[in-house]
Structure formats: C-alpha cells, structure tokens
C-alpha positions as CSV (number, residue, x, y, z in Angstrom):
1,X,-1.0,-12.1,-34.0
2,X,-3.1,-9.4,-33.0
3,X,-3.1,-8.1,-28.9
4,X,-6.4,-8.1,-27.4
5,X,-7.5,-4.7,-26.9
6,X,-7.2,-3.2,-23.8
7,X,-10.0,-1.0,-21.7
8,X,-8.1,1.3,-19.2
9,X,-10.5,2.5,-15.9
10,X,-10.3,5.2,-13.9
11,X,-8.1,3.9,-11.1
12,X,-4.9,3.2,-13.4
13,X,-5.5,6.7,-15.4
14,X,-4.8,8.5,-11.4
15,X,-2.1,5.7,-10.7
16,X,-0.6,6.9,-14.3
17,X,-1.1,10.7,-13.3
18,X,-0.3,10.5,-9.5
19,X,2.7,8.3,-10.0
20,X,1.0,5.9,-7.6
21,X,1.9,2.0,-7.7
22,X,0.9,0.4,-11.0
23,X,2.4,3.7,-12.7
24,X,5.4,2.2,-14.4
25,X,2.5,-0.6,-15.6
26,X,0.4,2.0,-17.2
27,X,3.3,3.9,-18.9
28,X,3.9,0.2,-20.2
29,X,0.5,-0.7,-21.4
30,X,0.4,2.5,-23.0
31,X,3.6,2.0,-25.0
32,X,3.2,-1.2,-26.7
33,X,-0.9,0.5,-27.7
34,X,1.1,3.7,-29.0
35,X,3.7,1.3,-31.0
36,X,1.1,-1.2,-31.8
37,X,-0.8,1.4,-33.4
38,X,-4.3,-0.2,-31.5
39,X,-5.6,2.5,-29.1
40,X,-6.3,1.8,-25.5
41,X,-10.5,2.0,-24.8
42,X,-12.1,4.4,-22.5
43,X,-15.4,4.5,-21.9
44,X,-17.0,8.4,-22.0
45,X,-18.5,7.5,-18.7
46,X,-14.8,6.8,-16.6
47,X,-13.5,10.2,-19.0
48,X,-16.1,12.4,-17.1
49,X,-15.2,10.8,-13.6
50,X,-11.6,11.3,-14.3
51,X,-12.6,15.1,-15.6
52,X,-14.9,15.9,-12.3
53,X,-12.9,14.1,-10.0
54,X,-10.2,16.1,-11.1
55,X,-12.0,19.5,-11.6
56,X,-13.3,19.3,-7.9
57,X,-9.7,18.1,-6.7
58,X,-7.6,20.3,-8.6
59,X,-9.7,23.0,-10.4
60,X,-10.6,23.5,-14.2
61,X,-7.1,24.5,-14.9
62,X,-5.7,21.2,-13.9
63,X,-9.1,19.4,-15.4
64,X,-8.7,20.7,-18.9
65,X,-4.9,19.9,-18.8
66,X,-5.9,16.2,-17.8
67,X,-8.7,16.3,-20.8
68,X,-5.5,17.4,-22.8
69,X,-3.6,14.9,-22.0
70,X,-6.1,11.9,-22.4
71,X,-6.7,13.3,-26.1
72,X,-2.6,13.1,-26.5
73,X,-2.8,9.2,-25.7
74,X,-3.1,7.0,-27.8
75,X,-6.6,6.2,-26.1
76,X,-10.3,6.2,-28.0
77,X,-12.9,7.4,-25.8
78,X,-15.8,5.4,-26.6
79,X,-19.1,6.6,-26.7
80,X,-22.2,5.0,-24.3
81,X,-25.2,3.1,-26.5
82,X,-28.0,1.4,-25.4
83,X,-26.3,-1.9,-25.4
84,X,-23.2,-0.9,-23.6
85,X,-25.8,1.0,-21.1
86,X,-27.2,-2.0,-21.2
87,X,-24.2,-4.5,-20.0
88,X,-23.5,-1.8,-17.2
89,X,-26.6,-2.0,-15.7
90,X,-26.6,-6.0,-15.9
91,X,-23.5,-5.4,-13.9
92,X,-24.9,-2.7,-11.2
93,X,-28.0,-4.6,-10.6
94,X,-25.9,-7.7,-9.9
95,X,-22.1,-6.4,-8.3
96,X,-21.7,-4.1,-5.7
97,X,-19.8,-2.0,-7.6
98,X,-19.5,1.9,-8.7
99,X,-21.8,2.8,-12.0
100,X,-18.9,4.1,-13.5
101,X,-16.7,0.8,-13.0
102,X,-20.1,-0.9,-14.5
103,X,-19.3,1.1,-17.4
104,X,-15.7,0.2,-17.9
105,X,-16.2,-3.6,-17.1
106,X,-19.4,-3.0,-19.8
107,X,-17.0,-2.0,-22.3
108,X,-14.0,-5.0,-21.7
109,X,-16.9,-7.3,-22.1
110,X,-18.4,-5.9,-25.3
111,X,-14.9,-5.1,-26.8
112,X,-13.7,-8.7,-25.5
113,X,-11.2,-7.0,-24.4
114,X,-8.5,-7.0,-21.1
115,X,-9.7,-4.3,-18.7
116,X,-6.3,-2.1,-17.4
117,X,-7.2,-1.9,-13.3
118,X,-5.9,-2.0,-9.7
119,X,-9.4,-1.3,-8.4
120,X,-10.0,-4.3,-6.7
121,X,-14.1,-3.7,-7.0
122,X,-13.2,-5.5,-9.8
123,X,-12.5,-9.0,-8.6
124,X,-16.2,-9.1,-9.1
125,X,-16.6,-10.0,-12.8
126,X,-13.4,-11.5,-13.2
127,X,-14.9,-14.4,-14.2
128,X,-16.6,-12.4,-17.5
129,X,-13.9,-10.2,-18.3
130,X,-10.1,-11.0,-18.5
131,X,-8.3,-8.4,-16.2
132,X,-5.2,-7.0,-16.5
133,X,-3.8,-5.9,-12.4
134,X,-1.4,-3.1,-12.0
C-alpha cells in the first residue's frame, strides 16, 4: 500500500535545522520519503520564507547552504498555480493564519496529502487536512 504523501511547512524544516523539538520526527519522516522513494512536498511559497528568514537571520552564506540542503532532500518544491493560489486564499480569508502557512495547508489539501507541522496555527484546518504533529 502506498503512504500518503506528505507536505512538510516551514516550522518542522527550522525544528529539523535548529535541532529544536520535533527534530528526531523530521529526520524520521524524511527517512522512510528517502527510502520510499516518494518525495516529501514543499510549496515554493514556505521555500522562500525558509530562504529569507534565513538570509536575514544568518546571511546569504548560511541562506544558500540551506537552499543546498533543501535541493539534497528528498523534497519536490512545488510550484504555485492559480488553483493552489486559489485554496490559500480560501484559507487566509477564512483562518487567521500566516499566507505562507495558507500555502502549505493549500498544498496538503490539493495533494490529499498529511501536512509535516508543529505550528499550532494549524489546528485551524485540521478538520480539511490530516496533520501530522512533531
């Protein structure tokens, strides 16, 4: 049987890269997609807030190095359409929630797929997309 396919955000990527809680988690959900062979999903939107947030935190050195590393996973960084632009505004008009996170919970709905979080902004659409806590 084939796993569901999982949509990581931008709160477990820093958890993964800060060692924060929810770490060993990510390193986990990351395994069984790199020996599954089905990529973790990451919307283009939460890659550019992990590459600014990190590039005004850390500098471009330490940004390009994160870019780097993301392309190293075993992660497809999915492009925004007018549908999926679509979905996330449907959320942001409705949640109180960060456009960005629109975007990821955009992409676990479209993809029906489990969204990879410890952000708790998104208890808010549990009840349309299956979450996965770290």
């Amino acid at each position: 049987m084939k796993a569901a396919p999982r949509v990581l955000d931008t709160h477990c990527f820093f958890a993964y890269l800060k060692a924060e809680p929810g770490a060993a988690q990510v390193v986990a959900v990351i395994r069984a997609a790199r020996s599954s062979n089905e990529p973790l999903l990451l919307s283009v939107v939460n890659w550019g807030e992990i590459f600014y947030i990190t590039l005004r935190a850390a500098g471009r050195e330490r940004a390009e190095e994160v870019a780097q590393m993301i392309a190293s996973l075993p992660i497809e960084v999915v492009p925004v359409d007018l549908e999926l632009a679509r979905q996330a505004a449907e959320f942001k008009a409705r949640k109180r929630m960060s456009y960005a996170d629109c975007f990821a919970a955009a992409l676990a709905k479209a993809r029906k797929a489990e969204l990879v979080t410890g952000d708790k902004e998104f208890r808010q659409v549990e009840g349309e997309v299956k979450i996965l806590w770290i």
